[in-house]
C-alpha distance (Angstrom), angle and dihedral (degrees) to the residues before:
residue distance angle dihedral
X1 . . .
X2 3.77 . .
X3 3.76 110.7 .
X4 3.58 107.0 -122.3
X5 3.90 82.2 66.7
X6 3.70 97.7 54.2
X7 3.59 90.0 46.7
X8 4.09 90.2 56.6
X9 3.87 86.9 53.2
X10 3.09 97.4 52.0
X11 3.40 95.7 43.8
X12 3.56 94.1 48.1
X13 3.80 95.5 47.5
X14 3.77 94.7 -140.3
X15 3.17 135.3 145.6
X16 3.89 125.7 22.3
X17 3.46 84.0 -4.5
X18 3.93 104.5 69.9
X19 4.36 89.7 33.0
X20 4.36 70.1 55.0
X21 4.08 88.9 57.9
X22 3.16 95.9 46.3
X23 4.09 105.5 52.4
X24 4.15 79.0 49.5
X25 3.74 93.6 57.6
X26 3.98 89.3 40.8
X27 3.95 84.8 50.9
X28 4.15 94.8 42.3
X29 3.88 88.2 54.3
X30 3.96 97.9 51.1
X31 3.32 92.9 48.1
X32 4.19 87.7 48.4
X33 3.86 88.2 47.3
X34 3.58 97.2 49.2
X35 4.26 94.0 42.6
X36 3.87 77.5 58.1
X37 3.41 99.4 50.8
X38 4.08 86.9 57.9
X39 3.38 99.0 42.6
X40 4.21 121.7 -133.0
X41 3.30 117.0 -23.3
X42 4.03 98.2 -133.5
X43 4.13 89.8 79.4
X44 3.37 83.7 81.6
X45 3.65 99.7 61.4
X46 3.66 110.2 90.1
X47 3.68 120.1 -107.5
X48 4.17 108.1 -104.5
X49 4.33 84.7 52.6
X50 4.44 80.2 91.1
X51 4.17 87.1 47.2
X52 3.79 98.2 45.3
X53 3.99 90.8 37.8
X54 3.64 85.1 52.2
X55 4.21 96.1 49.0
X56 3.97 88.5 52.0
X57 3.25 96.3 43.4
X58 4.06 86.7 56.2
X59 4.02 94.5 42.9
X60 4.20 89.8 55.2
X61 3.67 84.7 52.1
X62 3.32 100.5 50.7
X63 3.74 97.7 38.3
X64 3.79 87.8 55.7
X65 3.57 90.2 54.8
X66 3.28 103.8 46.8
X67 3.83 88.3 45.0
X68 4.24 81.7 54.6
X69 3.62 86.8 49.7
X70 4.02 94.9 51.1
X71 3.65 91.9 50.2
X72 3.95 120.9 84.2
X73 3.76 122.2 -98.3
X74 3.60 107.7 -109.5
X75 3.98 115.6 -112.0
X76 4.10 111.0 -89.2
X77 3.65 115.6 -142.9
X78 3.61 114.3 -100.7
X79 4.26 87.8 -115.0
X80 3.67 91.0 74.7
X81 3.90 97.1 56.5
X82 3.74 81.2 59.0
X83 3.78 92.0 47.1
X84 3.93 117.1 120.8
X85 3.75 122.3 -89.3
X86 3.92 115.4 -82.3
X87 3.92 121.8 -160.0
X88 3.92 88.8 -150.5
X89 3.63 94.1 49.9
X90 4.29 88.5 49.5
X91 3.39 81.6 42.9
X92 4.20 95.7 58.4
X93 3.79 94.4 30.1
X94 4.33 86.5 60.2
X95 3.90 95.6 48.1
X96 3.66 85.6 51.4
X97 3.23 96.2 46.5
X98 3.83 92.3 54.1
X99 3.67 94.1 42.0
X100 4.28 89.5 62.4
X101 4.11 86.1 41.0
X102 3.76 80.7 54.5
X103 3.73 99.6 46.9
X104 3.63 98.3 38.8
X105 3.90 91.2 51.1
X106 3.90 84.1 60.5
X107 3.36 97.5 72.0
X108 3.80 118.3 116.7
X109 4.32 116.6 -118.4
X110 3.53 115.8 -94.7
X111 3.92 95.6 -117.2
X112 3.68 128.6 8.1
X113 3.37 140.0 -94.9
X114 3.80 113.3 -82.7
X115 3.24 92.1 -140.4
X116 3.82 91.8 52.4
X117 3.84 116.9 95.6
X118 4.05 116.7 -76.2
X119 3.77 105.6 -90.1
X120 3.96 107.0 -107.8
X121 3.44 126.7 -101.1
X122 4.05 99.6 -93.7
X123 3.69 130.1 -172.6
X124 3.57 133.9 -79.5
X125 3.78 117.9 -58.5
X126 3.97 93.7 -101.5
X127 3.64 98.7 49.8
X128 4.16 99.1 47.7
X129 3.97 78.7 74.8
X130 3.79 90.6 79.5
X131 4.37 90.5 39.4
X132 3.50 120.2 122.7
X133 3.84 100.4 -131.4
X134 3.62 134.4 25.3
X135 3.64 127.4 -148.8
X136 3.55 137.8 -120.9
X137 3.96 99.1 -85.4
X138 3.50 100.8 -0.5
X139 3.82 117.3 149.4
X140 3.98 102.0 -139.2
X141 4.01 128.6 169.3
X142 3.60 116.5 -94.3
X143 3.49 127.9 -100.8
X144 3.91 120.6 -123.8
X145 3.68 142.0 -174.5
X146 3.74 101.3 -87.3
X147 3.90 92.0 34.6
X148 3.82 82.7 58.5
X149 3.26 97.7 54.9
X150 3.96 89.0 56.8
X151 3.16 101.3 42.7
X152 3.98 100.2 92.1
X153 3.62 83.7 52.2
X154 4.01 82.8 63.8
X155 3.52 88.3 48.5
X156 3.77 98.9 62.6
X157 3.58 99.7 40.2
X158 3.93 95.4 72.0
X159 3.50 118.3 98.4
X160 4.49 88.8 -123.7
X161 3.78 89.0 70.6
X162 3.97 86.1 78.5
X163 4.04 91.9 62.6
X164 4.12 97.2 54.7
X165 4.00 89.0 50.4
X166 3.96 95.1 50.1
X167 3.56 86.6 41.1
X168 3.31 98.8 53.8
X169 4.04 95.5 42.6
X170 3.74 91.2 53.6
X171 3.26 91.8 51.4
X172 3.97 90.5 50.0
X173 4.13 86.5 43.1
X174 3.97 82.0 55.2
X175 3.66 98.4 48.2
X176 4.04 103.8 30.5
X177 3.89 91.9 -117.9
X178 3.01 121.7 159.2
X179 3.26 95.2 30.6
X180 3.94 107.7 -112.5
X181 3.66 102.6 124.1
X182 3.88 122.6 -105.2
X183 3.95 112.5 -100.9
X184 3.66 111.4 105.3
X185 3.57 108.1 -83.7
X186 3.39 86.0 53.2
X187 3.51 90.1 66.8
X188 3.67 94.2 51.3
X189 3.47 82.0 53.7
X190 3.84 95.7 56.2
X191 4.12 90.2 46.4
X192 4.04 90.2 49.5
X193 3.77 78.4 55.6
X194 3.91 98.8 50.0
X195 3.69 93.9 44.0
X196 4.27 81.2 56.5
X197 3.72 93.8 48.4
X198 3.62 96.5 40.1
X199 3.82 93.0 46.0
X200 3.94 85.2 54.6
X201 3.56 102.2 42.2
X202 3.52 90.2 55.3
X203 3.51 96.4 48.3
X204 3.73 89.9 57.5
X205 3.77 97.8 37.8
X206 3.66 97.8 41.5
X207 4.17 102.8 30.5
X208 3.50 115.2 12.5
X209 3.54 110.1 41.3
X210 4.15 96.7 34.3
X211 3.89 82.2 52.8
X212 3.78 92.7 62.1
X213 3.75 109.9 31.8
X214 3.84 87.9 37.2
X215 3.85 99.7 -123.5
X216 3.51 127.9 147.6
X217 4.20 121.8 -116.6
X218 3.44 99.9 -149.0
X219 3.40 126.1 103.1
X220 3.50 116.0 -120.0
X221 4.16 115.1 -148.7
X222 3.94 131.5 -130.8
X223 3.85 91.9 -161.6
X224 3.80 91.0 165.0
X225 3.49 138.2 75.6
X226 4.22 126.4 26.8
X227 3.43 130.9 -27.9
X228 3.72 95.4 -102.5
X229 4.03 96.5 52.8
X230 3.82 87.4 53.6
X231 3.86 99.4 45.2
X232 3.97 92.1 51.1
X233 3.83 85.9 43.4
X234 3.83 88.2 51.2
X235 3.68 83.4 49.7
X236 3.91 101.9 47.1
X237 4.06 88.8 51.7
X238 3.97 88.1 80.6
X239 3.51 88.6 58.9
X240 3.73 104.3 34.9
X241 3.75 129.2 28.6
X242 3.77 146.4 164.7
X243 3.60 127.1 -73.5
X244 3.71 124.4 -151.5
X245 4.03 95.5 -112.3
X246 4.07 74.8 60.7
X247 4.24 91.2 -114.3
X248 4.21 116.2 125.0
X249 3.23 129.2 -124.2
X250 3.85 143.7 138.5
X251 3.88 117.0 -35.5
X252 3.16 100.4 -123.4
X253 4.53 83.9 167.6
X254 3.45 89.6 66.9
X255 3.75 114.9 37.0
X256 3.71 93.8 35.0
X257 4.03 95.0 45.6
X258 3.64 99.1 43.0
X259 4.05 77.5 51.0
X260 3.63 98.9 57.6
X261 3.69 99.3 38.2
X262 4.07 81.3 54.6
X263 3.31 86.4 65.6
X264 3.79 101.5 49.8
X265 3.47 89.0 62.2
X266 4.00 97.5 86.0
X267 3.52 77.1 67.0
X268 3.85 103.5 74.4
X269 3.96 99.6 7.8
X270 3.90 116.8 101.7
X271 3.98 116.2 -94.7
X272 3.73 92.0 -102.3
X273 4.08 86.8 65.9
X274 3.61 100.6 38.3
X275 4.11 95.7 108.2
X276 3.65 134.3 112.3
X277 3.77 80.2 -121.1
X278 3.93 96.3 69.7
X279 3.88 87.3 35.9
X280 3.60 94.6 59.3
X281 3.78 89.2 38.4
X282 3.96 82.9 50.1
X283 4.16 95.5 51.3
X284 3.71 92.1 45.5
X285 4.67 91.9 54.8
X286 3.56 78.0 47.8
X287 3.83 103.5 61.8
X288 3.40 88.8 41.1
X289 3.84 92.1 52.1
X290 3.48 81.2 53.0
X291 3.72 95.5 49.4
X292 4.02 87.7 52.2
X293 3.79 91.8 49.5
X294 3.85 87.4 54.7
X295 4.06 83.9 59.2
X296 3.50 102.9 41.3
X297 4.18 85.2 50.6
X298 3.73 91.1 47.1
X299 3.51 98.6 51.0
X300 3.71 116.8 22.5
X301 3.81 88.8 74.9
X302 3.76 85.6 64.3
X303 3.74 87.6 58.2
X304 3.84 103.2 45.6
X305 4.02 82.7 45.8
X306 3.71 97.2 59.2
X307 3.62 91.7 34.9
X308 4.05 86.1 62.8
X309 3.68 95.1 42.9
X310 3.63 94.3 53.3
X311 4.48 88.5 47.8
X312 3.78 87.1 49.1
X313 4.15 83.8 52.4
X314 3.29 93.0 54.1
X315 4.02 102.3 45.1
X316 3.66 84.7 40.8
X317 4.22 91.7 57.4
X318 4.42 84.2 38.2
X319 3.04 92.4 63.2
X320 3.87 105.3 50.2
């Protein structure tokens, strides 16, 4: 067939070719009738797919900024340092400034108070690297990478861990969340479901997260000064934490684990607490239990101090 033909056929659309068009327009408007007929296909998803999209979509953000904020700043031509004054750039250079003042003013003294309790007798050099809490001056080992990554593991094997979970699931037997019922197996229920949550927040808070933003999980005592100073530094250690160059800054371990782990809990709750209410409800307990960890750390050494000076009184009087 000489070309000039073909090319008015196809120009043309004729023939086969527009009978073609119309059995795919026939076909495009069954398949529109029948995706009516069953409605949208995202009922199907199952409710928590909005709470977990939501988490992931918050950890790529804040891994790309933090990966923007680890990267130098790119040289600025020498022009702008002669640029004009600008109120908004005054303006950003004096919150900054007061955010570092903040930050640095965090840090804990460099030895204790003397008239603090005597530190306690702690365990050998190697093993304080797995402790809890580290005093004021205290020369501890390092932690690195792969001892991060263990560390939650250290977590859950002390015998404490039991007291958060049964805590937490009389509390939930108390107030009906989640919502399991409240005859007794529904409270073994509810602590099956702390020991979950509290194995994964601490994975995130102590391993994960600490790992990647290069912060350190311990918890870092006052143990000088009044009883106010050391509650609202208790406090401020959700919020703001140690790194491993030994600088402060946000706690990104704690807010952003307890945040994540929140939103794993759709996964093993019962369908009537699988919402982003309950999880939100769920991240906010935790920061708080997080906050009241902080005190018990910063102040039950206190207590098992004086308790030893006053036993080493009394065999000291016994045995004159």
């Amino acid at each position: 067939m000489p070309r000039s033909i073909l090319r008015a056929k196809l120009l043309c659309g004729g023939g086969k070719g527009s009978s073609g068009n119309t059995a795919n327009a026939s076909q495009t408007a069954g398949f529109t009738s029948k995706l009516l007929k069953y409605g949208s296909p995202l009922k199907y998803f199952p409710p928590n797919c909005p709470v977990l999209l939501l988490s992931s979509l918050l950890l790529v953000s804040v891994s790309r900024m933090h990966a923007q904020a680890v990267l130098p700043d790119a040289p600025e031509p020498r022009a702008a340092a002669a640029a004009v004054d600008d109120p908004a750039s005054d303006e950003r250079a004096l919150s900054s400034s007061f955010l570092q003042g903040f930050l640095q003013n965090q840090n804990p003294p460099a030895q204790a108070d003397p008239q603090a309790a005597s530190s306690m007798k702690h365990a050998s050099y190697e093993k304080r690297k797995w402790a809890q809490y580290v005093d004021p001056g205290e020369r501890i080992p390092p932690l690195y990478a792969e001892d991060k990554w263990v560390f939650w593991l250290h977590e859950e094997a002390r015998v404490s861990t039991v007291y958060p979970a049964l805590i937490s699931a009389g509390y939930g037997q108390l107030t009906g969340t989640p919502a399991y019922g409240s005859d007794a197996g529904d409270f073994g229920d509810r602590l099956a479901a702390a020991f979950v949550r509290q194995a994964t927040m601490r994975f995130f808070c102590s391993s994960f997260f600490p790992v990647f933003y290069r912060e350190d999980p311990r918890y870092y005592r006052k143990a000088s000064g009044g009883y106010p100073g050391r509650v609202a530094w208790a406090a401020e250690r959700a919020f703001v934490t140690q790194r491993d160059s030994g600088r402060h800054g946000f706690n990104f371990s704690d807010v952003f684990g307890h945040l994540v782990a929140s939103a794993l809990t759709p996964a093993y709750y019962p369908s009537e607490s699988r919402d982003v209410h309950v999880v939100m409800q769920t991240w906010g307990t935790s920061i708080a239990g997080a906050a009241g960890n902080n005190l018990f750390l910063e102040f039950v050494p206190d207590a098992i101090n004086a308790w030893h000076q006053h036993k080493q009184v009394q065999d000291s009087s016994g045995t004159r």
